[in-house]
C-alpha positions, -999 to 999 in steps of 0.1 A, spaced: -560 653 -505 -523 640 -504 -513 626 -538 -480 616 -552 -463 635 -584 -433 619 -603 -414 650 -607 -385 640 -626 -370 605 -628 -356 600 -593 -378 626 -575 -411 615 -564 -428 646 -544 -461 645 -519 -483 673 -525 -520 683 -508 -543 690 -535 -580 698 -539 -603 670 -542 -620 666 -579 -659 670 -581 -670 641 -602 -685 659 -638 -711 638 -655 -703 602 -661 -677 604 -637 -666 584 -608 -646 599 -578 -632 568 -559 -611 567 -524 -580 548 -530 -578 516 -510 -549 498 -533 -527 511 -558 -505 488 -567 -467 496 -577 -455 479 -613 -424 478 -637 -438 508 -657 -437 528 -630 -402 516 -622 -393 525 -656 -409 559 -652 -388 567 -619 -354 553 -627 -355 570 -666 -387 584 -677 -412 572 -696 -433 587 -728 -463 577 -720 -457 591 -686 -454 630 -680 -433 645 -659 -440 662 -636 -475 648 -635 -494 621 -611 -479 592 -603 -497 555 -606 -519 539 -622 -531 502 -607 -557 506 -581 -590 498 -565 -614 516 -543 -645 528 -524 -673 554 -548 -668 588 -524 -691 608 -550 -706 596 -591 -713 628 -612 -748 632 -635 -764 603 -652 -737 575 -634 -765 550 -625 -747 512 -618 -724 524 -592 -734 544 -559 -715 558 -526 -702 530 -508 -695 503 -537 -661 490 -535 -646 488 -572 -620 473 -594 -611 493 -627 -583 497 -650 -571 532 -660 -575 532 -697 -608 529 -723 -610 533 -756 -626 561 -778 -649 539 -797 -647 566 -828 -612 563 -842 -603 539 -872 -589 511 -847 -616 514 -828 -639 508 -860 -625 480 -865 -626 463 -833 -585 468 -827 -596 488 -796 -563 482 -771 -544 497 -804 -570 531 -799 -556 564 -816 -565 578 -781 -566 556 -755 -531 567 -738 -540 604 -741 -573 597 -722 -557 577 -694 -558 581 -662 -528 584 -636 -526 592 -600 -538 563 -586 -511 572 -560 -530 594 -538 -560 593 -515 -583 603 -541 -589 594 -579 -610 611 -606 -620 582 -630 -634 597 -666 -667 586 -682 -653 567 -710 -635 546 -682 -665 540 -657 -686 532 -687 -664 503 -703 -636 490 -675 -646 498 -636 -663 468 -621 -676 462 -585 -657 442 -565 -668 414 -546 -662 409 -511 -644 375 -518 -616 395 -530 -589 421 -515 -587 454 -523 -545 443 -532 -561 414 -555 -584 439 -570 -556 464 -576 -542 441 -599 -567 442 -627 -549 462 -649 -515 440 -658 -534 408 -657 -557 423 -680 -523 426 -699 -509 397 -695 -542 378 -710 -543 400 -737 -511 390 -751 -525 352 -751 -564 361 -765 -554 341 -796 -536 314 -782 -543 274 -785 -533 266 -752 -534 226 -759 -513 230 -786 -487 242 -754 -470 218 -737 -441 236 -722 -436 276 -721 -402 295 -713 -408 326 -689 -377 354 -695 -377 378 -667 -392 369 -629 -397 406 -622 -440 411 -610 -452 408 -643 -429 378 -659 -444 363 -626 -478 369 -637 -474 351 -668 -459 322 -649 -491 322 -627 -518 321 -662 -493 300 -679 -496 275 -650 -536 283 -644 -534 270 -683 -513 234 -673 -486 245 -692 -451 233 -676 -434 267 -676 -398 271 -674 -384 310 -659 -349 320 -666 -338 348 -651 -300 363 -643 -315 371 -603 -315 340 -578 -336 353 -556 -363 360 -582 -358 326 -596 -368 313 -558 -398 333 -564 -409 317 -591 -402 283 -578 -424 294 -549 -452 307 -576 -453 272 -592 -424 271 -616 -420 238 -628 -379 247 -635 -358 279 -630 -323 278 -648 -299 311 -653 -290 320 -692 -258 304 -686 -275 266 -685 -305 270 -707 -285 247 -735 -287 219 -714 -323 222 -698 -332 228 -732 -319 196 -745 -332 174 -715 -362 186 -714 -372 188 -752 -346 170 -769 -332 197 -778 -364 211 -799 -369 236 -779 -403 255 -764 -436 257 -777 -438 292 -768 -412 318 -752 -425 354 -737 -400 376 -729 -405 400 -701 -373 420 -697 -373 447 -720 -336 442 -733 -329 442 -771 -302 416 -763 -327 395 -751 -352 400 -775 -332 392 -801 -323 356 -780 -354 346 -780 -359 328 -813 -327 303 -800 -350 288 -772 -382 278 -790 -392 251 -814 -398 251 -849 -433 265 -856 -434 282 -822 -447 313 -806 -422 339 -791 -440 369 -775 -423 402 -769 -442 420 -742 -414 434 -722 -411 470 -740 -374 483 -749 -367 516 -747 -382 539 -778 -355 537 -805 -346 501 -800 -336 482 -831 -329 440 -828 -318 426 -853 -327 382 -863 -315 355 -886 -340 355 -913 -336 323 -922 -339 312 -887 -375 328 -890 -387 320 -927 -375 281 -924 -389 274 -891 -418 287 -895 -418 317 -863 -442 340 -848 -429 371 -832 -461 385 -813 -459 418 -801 -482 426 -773 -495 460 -752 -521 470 -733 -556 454 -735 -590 456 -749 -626 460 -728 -630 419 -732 -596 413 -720 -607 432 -688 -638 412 -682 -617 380 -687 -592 391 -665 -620 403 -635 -635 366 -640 -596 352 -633 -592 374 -599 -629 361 -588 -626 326 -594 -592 325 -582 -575 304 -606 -544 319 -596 -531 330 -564 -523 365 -571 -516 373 -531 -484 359 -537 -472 389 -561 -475 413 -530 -445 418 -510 -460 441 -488 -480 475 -479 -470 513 -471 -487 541 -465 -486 564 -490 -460 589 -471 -434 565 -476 -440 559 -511 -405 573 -518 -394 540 -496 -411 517 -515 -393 528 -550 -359 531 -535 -365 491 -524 -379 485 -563 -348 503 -574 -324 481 -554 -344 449 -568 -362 440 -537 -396 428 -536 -422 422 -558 -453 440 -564 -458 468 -529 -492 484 -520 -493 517 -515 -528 524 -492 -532 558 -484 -556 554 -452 
């Protein structure tokens, strides 16, 4: 089977390998979607720890069974699937106690490759998070399981009618998926970003304003009085605007930091800023099994139109194409289908 291996950050290579026999409780799936996202971007244009290199390559994706290994009952040849690529143990101490996207071994179990024709899914993964897909729903929508299940995770907590107006930082594929749930929500969301073409994006997506960094004073002030937000995420994954954030919201707001920074990162914030108004900094990564089974429900119902994340498709050959257009900013969210 062709699959794709980041080698080094810069160098994606196209290898034929042998196709995995499924061992028990596994699933061996065709590839019909995988879709491209910013931590793979990350990954190519400077590494990424929770990404070897060299090693396989994606990690969003959807599929067709090919073959199920020993004692795999609820899924046969022939079922199209939608699955995430991540599980946790169930044994650890977060686990225990229910913290399971915070799992002691959840990223060593992963799974990656999803860039290639073929993909091995382990037990623990066909067990909690792969789903069948309906036929309602693309194999691209599918694909995009995985960072919605993401994105909801960060808001599982969240009074939504306490929200009247959100701020969006960042209108790369992801800070667009939060638009899109924020909205789904009726939540007047604001996106600031420094890219003009991105903010037309988000218009397009639903955006109820866009404004650059350099104007945010004055939307602020005409569009809360100058309060500012009810709730800020930031998407970027810059310590500078990180450490922004707190400027733009409201006292007793929400800021959430889901854009990650690269390891090492220190920001630094005005305590008094955060003990006398009253702020919540929210961290917020990866997801739980629930968060998975919220987000499926979202893609089937179609409370948000996800389609308009997807710039467009490649074939897998040209996958090197499709990262040199993410490099130079263009698009959105690409599908790489292998056949």
């Amino acid at each position: 089977m062709l699959r794709a291996t980041l080698i080094r950050p810069g160098e994606i290579g196209l290898e034929e390998t042998k196709i995995p026999e499924p061992a028990p409780g596994e699933v061996l799936i065709r590839v019909k979607a995988a879709m491209t996202c910013g931590t793979d971007l990350k990954a190519y244009l400077r590494g990424h720890k929770l990404i070897p290199m060299p090693g396989p390559f994606g990690h969003e994706y959807s599929g067709e069974v090919v073959s199920v290994g020993e004692g795999v009952d609820n899924f046969k040849i022939g079922d199209e699937v939608m699955g995430v690529h991540s599980a946790p143990c169930m044994s650890c101490d977060y686990c225990k106690r229910r913290i399971f996207n915070l799992c002691e071994n959840i990223m060593e179990t992963k799974v990656l490759g999803s860039y290639a024709e073929f993909l091995l899914l382990p037990a623990h993964i066909v067990k909690q998070n792969l789903y069948h897909k309906p036929e309602n729903i693309s194999f691209e929508e599918a694909a995009l399981l995985e960072p919605l299940s993401c994105v909801v995770h960060a808001y599982r907590e969240m009074a939504f009618e306490e929200i009247g107006n959100a701020l969006v930082i960042g209108s790369g594929a992801i800070g667009l998926m939060h638009t899109l749930f924020l909205k789904a929500q009726g939540i007047a969301v604001t996106v600031m970003d420094i890219n003009s073409g991105r903010l037309d994006s988000a218009r397009n997506m639903g955006a109820d304003f866009t404004v650059i960094p350099d104007d945010i004073g004055n939307l602020m002030e005409n569009l809360t009085d100058g309060m500012g937000f009810d709730l800020v995420v930031e998407c970027t994954g810059q310590v500078k605007v990180w450490e922004d954030t707190v400027s733009y919201v409201r006292r007793g707001a929400t800021v959430i930091l889901f854009g990650g920074c690269p390891t090492g990162s220190r920001v630094t914030y005005d305590t008094t800023m955060l003990h006398y108004n009253e702020l919540t900094l929210k961290g917020s990564f990866h997801y739980t099994p629930e968060d998975v089974r919220y987000a499926r429900e979202f893609i089937i119902k179609r409370k948000m139109d996800l389609s308009a994340l997807i710039t467009d498709s490649f074939p897998l050959k040209d996958i090197r194409s499709v990262f040199s257009l993410l490099s130079q900013g263009k698009g959105i969210k690409f599908a790489i289908k292998p056949d």
